[in-house]
Biotite code that builds the C-alpha atoms (Angstrom):
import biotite.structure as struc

atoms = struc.array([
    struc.Atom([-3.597, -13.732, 8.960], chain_id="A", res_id=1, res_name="UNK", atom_name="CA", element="C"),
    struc.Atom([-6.059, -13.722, 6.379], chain_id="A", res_id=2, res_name="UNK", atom_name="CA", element="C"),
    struc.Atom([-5.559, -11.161, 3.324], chain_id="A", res_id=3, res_name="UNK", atom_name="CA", element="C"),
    struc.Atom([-8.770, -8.862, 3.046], chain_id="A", res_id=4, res_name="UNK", atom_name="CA", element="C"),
    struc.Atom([-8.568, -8.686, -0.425], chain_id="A", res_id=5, res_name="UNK", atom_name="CA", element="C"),
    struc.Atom([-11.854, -7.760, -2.208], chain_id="A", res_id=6, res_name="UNK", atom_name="CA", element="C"),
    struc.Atom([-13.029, -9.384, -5.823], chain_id="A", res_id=7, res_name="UNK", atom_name="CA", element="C"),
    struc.Atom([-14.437, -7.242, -8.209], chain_id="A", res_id=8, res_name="UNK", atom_name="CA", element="C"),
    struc.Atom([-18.264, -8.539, -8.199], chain_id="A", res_id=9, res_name="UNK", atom_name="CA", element="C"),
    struc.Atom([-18.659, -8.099, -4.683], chain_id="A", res_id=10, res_name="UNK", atom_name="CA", element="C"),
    struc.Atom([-17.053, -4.164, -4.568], chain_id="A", res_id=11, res_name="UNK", atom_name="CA", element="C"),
    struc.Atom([-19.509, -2.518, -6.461], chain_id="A", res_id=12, res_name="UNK", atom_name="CA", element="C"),
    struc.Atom([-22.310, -3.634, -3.753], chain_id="A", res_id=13, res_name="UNK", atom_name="CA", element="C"),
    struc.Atom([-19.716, -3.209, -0.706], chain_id="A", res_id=14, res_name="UNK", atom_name="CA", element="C"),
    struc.Atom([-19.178, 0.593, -2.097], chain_id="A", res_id=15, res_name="UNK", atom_name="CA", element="C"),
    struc.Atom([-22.767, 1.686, -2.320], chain_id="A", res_id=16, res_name="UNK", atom_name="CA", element="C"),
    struc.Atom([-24.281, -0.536, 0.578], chain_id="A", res_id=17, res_name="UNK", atom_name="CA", element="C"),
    struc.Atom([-25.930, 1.064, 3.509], chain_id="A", res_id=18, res_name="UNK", atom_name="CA", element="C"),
    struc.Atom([-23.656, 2.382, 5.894], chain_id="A", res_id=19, res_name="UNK", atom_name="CA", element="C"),
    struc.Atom([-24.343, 3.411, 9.633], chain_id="A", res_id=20, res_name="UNK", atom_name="CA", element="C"),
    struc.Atom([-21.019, 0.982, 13.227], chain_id="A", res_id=21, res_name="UNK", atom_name="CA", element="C"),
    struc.Atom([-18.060, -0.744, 11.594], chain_id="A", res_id=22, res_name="UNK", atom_name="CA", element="C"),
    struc.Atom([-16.335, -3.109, 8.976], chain_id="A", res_id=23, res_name="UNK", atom_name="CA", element="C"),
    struc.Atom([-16.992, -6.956, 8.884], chain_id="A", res_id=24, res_name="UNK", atom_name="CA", element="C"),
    struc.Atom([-15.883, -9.492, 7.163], chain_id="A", res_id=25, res_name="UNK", atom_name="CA", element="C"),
    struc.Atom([-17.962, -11.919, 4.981], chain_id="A", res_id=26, res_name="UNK", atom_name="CA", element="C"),
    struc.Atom([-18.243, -15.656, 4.641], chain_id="A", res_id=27, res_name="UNK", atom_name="CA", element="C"),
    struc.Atom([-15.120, -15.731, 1.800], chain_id="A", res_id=28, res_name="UNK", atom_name="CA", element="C"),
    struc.Atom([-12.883, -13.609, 4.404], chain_id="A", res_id=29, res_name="UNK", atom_name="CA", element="C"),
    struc.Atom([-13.990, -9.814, 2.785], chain_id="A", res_id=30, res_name="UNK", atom_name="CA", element="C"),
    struc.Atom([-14.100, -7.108, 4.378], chain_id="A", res_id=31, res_name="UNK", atom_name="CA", element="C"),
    struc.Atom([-17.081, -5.243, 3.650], chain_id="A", res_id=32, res_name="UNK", atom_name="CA", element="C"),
    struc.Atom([-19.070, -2.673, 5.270], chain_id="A", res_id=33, res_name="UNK", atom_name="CA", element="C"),
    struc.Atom([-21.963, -3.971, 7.862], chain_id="A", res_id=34, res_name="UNK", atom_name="CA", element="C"),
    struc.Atom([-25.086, -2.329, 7.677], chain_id="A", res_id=35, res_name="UNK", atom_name="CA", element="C"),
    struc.Atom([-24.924, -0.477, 10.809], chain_id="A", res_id=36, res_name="UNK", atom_name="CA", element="C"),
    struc.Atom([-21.264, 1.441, 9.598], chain_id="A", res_id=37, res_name="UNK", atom_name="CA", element="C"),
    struc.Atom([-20.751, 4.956, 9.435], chain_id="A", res_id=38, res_name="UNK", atom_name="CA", element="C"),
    struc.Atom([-18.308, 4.971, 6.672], chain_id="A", res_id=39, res_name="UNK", atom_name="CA", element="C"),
    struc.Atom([-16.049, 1.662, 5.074], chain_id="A", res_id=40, res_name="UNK", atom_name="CA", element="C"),
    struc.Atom([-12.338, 2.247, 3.608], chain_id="A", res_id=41, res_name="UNK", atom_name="CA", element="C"),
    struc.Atom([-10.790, 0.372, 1.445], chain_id="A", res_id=42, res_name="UNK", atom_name="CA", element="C"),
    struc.Atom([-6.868, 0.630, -0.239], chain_id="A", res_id=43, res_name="UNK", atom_name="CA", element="C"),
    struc.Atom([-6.203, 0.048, -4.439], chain_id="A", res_id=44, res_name="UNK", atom_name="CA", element="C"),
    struc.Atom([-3.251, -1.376, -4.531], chain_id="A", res_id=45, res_name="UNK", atom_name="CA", element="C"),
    struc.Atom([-0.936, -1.909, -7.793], chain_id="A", res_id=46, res_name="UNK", atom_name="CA", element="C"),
    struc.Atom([1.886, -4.756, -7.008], chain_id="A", res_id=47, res_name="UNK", atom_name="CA", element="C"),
    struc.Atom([3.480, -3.980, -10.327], chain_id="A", res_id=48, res_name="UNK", atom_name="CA", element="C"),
    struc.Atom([4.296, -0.468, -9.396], chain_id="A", res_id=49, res_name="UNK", atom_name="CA", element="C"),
    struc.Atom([3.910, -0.497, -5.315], chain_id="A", res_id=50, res_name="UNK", atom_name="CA", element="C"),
    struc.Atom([1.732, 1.631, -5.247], chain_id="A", res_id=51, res_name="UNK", atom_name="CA", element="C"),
    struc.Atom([-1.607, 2.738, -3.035], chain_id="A", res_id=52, res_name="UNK", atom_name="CA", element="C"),
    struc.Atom([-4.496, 5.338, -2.752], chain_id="A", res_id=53, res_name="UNK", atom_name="CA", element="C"),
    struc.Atom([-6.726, 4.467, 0.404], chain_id="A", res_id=54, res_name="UNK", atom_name="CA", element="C"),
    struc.Atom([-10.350, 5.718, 0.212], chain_id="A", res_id=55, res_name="UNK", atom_name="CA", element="C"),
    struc.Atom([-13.275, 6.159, 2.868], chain_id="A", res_id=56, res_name="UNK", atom_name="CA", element="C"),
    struc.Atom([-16.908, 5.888, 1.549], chain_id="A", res_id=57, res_name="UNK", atom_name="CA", element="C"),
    struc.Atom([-19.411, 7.360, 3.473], chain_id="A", res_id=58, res_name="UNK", atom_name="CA", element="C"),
    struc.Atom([-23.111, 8.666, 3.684], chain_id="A", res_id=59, res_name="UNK", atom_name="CA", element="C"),
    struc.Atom([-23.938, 11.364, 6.037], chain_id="A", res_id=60, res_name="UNK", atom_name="CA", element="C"),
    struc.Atom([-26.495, 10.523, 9.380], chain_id="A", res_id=61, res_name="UNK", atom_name="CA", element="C"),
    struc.Atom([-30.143, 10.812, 7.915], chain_id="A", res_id=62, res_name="UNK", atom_name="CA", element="C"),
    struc.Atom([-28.926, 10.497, 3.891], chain_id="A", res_id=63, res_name="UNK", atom_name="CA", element="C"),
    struc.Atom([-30.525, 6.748, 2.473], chain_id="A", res_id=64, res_name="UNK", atom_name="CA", element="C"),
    struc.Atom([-29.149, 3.847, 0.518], chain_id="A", res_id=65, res_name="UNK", atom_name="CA", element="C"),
    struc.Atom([-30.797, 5.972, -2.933], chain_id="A", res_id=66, res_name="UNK", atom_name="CA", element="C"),
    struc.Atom([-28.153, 8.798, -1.945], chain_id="A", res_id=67, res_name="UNK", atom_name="CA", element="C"),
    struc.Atom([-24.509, 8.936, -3.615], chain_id="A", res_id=68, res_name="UNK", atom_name="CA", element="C"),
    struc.Atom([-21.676, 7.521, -1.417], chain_id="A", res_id=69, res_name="UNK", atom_name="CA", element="C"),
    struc.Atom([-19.220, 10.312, -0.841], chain_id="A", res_id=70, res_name="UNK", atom_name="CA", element="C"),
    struc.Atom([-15.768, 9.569, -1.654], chain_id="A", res_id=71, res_name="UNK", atom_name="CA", element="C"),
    struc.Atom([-13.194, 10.970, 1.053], chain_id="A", res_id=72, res_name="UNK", atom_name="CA", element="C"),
    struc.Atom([-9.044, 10.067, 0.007], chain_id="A", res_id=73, res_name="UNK", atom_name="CA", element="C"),
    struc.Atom([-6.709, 9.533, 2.265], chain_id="A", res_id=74, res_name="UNK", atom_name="CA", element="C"),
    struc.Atom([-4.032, 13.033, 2.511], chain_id="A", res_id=75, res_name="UNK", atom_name="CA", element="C"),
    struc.Atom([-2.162, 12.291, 5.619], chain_id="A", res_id=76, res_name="UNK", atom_name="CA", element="C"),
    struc.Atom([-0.219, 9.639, 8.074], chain_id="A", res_id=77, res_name="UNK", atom_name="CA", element="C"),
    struc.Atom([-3.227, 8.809, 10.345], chain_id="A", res_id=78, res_name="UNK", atom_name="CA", element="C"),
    struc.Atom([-5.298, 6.874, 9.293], chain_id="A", res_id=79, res_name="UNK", atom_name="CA", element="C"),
    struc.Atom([-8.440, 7.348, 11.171], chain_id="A", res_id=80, res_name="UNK", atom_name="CA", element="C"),
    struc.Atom([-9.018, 11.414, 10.395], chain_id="A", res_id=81, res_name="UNK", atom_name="CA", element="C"),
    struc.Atom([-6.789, 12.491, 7.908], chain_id="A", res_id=82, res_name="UNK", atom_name="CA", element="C"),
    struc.Atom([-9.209, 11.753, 4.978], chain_id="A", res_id=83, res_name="UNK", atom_name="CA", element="C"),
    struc.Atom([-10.313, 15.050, 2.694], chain_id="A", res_id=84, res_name="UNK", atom_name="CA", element="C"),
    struc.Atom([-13.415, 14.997, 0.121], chain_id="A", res_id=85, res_name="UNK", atom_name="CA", element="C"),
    struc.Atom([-12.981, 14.648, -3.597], chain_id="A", res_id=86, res_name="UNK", atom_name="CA", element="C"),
    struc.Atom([-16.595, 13.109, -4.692], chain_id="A", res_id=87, res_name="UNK", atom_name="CA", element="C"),
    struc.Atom([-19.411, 10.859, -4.656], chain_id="A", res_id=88, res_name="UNK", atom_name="CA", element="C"),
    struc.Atom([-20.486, 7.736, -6.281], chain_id="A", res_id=89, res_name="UNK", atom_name="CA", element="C"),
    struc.Atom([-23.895, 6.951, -6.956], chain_id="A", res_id=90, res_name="UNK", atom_name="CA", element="C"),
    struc.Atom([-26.123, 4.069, -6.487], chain_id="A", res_id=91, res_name="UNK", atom_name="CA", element="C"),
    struc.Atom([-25.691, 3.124, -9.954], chain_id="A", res_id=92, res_name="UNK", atom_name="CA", element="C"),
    struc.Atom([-21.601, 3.104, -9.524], chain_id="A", res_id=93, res_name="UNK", atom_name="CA", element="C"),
    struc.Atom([-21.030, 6.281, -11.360], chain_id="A", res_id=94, res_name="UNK", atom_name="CA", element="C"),
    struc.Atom([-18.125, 9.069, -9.770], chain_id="A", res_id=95, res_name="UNK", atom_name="CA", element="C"),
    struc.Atom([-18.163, 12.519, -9.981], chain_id="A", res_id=96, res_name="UNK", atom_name="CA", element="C"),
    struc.Atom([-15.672, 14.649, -8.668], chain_id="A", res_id=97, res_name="UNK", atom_name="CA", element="C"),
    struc.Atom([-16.128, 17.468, -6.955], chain_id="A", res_id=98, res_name="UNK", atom_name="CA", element="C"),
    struc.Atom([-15.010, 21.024, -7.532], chain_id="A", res_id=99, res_name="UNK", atom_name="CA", element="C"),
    struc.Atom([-15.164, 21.846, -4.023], chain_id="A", res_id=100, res_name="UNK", atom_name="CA", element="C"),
    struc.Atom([-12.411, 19.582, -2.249], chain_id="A", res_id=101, res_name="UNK", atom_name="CA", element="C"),
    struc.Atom([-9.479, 20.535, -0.507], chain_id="A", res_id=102, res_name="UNK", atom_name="CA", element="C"),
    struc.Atom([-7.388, 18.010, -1.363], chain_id="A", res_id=103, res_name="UNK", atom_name="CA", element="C"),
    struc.Atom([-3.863, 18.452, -2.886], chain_id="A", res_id=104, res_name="UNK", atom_name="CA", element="C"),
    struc.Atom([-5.310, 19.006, -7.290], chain_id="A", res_id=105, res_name="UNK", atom_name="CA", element="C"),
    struc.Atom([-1.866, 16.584, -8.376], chain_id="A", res_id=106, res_name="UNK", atom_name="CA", element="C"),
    struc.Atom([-3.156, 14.141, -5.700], chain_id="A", res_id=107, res_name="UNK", atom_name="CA", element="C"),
    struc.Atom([-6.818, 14.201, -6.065], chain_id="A", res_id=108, res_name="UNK", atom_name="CA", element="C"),
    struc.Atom([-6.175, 13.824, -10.157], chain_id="A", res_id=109, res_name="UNK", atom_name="CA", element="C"),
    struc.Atom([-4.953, 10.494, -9.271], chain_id="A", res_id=110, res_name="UNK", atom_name="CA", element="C"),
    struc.Atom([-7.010, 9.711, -7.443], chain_id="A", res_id=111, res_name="UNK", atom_name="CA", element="C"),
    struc.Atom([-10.350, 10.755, -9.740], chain_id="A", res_id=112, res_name="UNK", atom_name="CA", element="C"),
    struc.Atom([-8.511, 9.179, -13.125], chain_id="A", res_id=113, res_name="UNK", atom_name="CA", element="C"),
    struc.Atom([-8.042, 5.807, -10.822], chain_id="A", res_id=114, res_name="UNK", atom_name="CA", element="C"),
    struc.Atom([-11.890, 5.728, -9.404], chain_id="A", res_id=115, res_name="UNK", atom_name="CA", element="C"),
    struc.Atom([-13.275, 6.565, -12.922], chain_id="A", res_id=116, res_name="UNK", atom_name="CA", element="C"),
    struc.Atom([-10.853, 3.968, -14.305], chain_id="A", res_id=117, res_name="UNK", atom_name="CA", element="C"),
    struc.Atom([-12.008, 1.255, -11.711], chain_id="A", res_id=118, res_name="UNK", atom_name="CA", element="C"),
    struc.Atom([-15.712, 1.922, -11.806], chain_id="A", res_id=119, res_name="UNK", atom_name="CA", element="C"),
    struc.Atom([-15.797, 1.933, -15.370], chain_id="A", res_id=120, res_name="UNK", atom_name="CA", element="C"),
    struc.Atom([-14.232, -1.942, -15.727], chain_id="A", res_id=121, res_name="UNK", atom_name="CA", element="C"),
    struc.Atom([-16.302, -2.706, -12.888], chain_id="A", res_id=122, res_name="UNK", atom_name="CA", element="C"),
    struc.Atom([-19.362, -1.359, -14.759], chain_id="A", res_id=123, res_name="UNK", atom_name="CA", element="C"),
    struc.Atom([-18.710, -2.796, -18.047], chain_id="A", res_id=124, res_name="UNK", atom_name="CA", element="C"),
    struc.Atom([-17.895, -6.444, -16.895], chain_id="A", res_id=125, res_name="UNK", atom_name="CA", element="C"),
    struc.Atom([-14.286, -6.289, -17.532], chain_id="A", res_id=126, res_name="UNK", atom_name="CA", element="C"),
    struc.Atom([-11.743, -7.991, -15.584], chain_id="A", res_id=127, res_name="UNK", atom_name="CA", element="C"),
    struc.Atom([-9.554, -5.730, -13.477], chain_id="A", res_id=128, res_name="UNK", atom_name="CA", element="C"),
    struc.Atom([-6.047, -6.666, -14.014], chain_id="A", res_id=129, res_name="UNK", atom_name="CA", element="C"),
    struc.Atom([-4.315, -8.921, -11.445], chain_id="A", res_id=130, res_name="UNK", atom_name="CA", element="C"),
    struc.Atom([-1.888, -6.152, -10.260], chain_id="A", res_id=131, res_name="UNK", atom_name="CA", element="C"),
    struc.Atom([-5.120, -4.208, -8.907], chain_id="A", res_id=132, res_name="UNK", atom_name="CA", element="C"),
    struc.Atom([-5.572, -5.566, -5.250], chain_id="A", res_id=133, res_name="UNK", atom_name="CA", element="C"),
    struc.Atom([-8.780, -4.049, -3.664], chain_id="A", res_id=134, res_name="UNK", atom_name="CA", element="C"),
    struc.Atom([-8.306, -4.483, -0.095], chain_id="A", res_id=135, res_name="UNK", atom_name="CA", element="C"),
    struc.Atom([-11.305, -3.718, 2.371], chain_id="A", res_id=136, res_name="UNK", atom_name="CA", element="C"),
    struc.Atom([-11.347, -2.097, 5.787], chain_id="A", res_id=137, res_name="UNK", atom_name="CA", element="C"),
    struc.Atom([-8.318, -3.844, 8.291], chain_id="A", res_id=138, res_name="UNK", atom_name="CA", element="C"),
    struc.Atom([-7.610, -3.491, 12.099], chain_id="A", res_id=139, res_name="UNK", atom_name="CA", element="C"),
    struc.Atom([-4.084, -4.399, 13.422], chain_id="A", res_id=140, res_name="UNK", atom_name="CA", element="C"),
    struc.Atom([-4.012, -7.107, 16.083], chain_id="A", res_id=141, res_name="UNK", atom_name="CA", element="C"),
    struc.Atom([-1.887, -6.053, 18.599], chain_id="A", res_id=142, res_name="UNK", atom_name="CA", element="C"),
    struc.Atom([-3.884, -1.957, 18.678], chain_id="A", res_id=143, res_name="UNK", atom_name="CA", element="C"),
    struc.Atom([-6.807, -2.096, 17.124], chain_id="A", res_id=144, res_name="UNK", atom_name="CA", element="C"),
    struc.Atom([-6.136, 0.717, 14.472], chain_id="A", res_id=145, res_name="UNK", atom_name="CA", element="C"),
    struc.Atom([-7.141, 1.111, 11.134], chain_id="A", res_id=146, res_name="UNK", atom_name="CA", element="C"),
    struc.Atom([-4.283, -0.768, 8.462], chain_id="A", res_id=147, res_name="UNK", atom_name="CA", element="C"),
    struc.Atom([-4.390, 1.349, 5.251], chain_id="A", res_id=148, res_name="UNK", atom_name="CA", element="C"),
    struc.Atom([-0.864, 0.149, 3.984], chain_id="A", res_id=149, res_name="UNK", atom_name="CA", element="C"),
    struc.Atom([-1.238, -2.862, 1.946], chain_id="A", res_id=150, res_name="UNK", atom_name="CA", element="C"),
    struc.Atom([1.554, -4.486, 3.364], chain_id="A", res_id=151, res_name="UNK", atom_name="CA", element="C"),
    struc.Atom([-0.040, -4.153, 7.084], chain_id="A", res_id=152, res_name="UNK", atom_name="CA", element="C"),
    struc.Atom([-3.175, -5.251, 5.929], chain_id="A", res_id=153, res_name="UNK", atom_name="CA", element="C"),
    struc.Atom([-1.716, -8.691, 4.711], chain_id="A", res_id=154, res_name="UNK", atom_name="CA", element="C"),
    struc.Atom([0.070, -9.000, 7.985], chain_id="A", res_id=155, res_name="UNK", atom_name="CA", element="C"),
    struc.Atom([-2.868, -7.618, 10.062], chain_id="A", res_id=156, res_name="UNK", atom_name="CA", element="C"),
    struc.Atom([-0.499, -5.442, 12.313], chain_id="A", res_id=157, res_name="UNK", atom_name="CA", element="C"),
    struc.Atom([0.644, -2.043, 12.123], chain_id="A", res_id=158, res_name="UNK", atom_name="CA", element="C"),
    struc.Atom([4.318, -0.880, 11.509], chain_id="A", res_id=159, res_name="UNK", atom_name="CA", element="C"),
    struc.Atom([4.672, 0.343, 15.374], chain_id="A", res_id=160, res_name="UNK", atom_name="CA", element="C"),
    struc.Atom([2.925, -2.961, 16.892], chain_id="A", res_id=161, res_name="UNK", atom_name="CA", element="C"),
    struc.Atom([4.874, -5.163, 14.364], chain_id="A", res_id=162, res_name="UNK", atom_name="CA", element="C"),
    struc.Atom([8.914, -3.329, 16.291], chain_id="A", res_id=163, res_name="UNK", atom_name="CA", element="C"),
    struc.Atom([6.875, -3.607, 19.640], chain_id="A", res_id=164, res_name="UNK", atom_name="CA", element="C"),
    struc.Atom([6.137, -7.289, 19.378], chain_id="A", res_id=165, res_name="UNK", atom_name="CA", element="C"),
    struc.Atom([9.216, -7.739, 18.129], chain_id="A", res_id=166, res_name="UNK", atom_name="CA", element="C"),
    struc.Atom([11.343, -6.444, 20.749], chain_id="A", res_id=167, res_name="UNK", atom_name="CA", element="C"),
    struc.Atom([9.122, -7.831, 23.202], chain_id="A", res_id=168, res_name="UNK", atom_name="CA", element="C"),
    struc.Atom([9.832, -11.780, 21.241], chain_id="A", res_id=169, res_name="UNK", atom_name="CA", element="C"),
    struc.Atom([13.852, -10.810, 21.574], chain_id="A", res_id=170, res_name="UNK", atom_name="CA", element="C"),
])
């Protein structure tokens, strides 16, 4: 399965492209928003420490490509809803967090510090270290649901499918 690993010049235009159906993948194997997308998630994962913070970008029905991107984080096990608000992005790649989200304030500091970290390499030309995997948007194989965990995404099936197809080989 190919890995759906995102490079650094092409996330920046992925993040604040137009959204309005679902994910695709480019020529080089990314997976990046289509045009026709209501929203596009993608995971930050750090190898060195095992670590991940999945994100959904969106734009609201009626809002343009001019309008910020708002930033939803991942809070909860599924995947496909449990996503709460912590800011917005703007055409020019710039975050600001919000004072009105719900999420966890221990979590959503994380996540903020790691967004205005990652934007502002991204901004300034600098390489992102190789321990930063950005991986875009992933559906498992076997279901059809949304991989957030890194691991799944690189396999491109889901914890559940992977025991299911595997007692089903034995």
């Amino acid at each position: 399965m190919n890995t759906v690993n995102i490079n650094q010049d092409n996330f920046l235009k992925a993040l604040t492209a137009p959204f309005g159906g679902k994910d695709t993948h480019s020529e080089s194997g990314e997976a990046l928003p289509s045009t026709s997308s209501k929203a596009w998630s993608f995971t930050l994962f750090n190898s060195d420490r095992n670590t991940h913070l999945t994100f959904k970008a969106r734009r609201p029905k009626g809002w343009t490509v001019e309008s910020p991107v708002l930033v939803d984080l991942m809070v909860g096990s599924d995947n496909e809803s449990d996503f709460g608000f912590i800011g917005s992005i703007n055409t020019r790649g710039f975050y600001k967090a919000s004072t009105k989200s719900k999420v966890d304030a221990d979590r959503k500091a994380v996540a903020n510090r790691t967004l205005v970290w990652l934007l502002t390499k991204i901004n300034n030309g600098v390489d992102l270290p190789d321990a930063l995997e950005i991986k875009g948007a992933s559906k498992c194989c076997r279901c059809a649901r949304k991989l957030t965990n890194p691991e799944s995404v690189d396999d491109g099936m889901g914890p559940v499918c992977r025991k299911k197809a595997s007692v089903s080989q034995g």
